[in-house]
C-alpha distance (Angstrom), angle and dihedral (degrees) to the residues before:
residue distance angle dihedral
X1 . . .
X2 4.12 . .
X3 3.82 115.4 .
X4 3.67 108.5 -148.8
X5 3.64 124.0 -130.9
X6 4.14 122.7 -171.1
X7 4.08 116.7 -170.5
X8 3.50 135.5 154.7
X9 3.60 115.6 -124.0
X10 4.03 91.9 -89.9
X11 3.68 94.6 54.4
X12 4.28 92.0 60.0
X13 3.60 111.6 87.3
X14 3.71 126.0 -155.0
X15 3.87 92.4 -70.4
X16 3.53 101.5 47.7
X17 3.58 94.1 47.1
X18 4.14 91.8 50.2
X19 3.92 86.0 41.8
X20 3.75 86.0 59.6
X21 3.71 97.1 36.7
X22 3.66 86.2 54.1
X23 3.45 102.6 49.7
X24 3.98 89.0 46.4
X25 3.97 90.1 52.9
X26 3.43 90.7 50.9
X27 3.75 106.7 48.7
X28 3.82 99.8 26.6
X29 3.87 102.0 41.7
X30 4.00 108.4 20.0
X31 4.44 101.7 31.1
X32 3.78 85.5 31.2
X33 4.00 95.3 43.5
X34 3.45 81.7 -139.9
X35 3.97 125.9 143.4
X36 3.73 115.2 -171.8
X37 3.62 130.7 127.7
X38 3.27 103.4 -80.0
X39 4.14 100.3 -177.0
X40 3.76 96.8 67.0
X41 3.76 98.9 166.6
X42 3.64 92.0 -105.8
X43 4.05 94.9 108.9
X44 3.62 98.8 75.7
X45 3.20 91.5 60.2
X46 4.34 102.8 42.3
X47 3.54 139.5 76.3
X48 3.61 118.1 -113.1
X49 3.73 129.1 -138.8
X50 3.41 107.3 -164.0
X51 4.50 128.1 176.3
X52 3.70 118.8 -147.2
X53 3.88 118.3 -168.1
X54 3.94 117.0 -163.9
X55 3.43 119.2 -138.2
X56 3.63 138.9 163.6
X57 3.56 113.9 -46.1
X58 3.40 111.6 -94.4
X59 3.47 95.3 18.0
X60 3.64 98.0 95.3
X61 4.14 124.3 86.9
X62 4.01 108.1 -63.6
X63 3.67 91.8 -5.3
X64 3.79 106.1 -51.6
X65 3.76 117.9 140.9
X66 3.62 89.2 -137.5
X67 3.54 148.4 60.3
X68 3.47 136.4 -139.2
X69 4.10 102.1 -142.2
X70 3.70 103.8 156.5
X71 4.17 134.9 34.4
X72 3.64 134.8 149.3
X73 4.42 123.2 161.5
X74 3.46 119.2 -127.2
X75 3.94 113.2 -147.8
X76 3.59 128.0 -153.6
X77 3.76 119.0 -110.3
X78 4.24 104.8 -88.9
X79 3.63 89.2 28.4
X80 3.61 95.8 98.8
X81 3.93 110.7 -19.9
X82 3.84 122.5 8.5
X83 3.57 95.1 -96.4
X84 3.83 127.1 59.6
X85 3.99 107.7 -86.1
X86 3.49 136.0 -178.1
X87 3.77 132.8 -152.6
X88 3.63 152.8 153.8
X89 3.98 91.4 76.6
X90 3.80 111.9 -173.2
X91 3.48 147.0 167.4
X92 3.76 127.5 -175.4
X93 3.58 114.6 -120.9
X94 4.03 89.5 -112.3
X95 3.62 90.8 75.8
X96 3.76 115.7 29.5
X97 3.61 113.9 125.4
X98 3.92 94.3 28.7
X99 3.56 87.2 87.0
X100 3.56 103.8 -102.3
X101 3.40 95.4 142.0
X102 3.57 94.9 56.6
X103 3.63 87.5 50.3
X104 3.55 89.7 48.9
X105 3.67 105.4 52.0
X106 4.05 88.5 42.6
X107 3.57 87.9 55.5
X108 3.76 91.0 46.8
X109 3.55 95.2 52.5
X110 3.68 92.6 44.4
X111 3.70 90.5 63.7
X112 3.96 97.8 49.9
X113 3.56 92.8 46.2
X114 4.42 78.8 51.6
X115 3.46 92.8 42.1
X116 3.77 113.5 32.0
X117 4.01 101.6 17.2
X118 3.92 122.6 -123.3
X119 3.62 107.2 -34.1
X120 3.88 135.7 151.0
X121 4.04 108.8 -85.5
X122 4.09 116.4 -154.0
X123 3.89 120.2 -161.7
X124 3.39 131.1 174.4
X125 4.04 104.2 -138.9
X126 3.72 135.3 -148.5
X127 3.90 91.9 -118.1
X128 4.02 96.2 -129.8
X129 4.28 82.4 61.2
X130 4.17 96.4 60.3
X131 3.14 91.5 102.0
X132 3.62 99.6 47.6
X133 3.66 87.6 52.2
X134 3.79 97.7 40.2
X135 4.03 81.1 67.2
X136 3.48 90.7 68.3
X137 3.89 98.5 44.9
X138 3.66 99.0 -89.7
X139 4.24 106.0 143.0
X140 3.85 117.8 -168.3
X141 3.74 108.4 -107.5
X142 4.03 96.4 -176.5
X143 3.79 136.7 35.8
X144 3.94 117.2 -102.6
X145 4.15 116.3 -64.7
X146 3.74 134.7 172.1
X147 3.66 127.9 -101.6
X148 3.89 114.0 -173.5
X149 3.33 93.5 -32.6
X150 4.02 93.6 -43.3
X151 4.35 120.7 110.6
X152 3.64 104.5 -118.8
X153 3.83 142.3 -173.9
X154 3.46 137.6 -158.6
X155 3.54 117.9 -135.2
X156 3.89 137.4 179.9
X157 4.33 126.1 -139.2
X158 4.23 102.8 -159.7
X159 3.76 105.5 -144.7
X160 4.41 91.8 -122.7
X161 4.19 75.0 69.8
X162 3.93 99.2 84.2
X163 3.74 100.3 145.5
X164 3.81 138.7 40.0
């Protein structure tokens, strides 16, 4: 089971923040092969969705009894593009294909909707996902582009689209 955890960027302390960094480096630049700048400047000012999994004590990185498995920041609309957006979708390798990714973009979406009320939501997709998003009302909005080396797409969530 993932417990869910929403903060704004002041409300991480040191360890949550290098949890997240972490898990960001790993995925993004080493799986992915991928080097980009990765701190961009648009943490301070996002929420974070982050999901913990307990384990046995001690079982978890430098001697944590939990994990963190899932994260993705949700940024305010005119943060980065006009609308709201969210980014920086991850799973840890632990946990793909149990559908913790569903889990975490419902949960993700959940908390806008609670937060921010129904609003349009931009992201800009790793192309093999649109399909995953398109299951949770996401429509492509752009043709195909590259990233850092990555085939994109933009795509587009209409607020009247509240559940997958």
């Amino acid at each position: 089971m993932i417990e869910w955890e929403w903060a704004s960027f002041g409300q991480l302390d040191t360890h949550k923040l290098y949890r997240i960094l972490q898990l960001r480096s790993e995925v993004f630049v080493v799986e992915q092969n991928c080097v980009y700048q990765d701190i961009d400047g648009l943490d301070p000012g996002s929420f974070h969705l982050l999901g913990w999994q307990h384990g046995q004590p001690g079982q978890g990185q430098h001697g944590q009894d939990r994990q963190l498995v899932a994260y993705l920041r949700c940024l305010p609309k005119g943060l980065k593009f006009a609308e709201a957006s969210l980014g920086r979708v991850i799973t840890c390798g632990t946990v793909r294909g149990s559908g913790a990714g569903r889990a975490l973009l419902a949960e993700a979406l959940a908390r806008m909707e609670s937060e921010w009320g129904g609003q349009v939501i931009r992201i800009a997709a790793q192309l093999y996902l649109q399909k995953f998003y398109e299951a949770f009302g996401f429509v492509a909005c752009s043709a195909p582009f590259d990233e850092d080396g990555i085939p994109h797409i933009d795509m587009l969530r209409q607020p009247s689209l509240l559940q997958p």
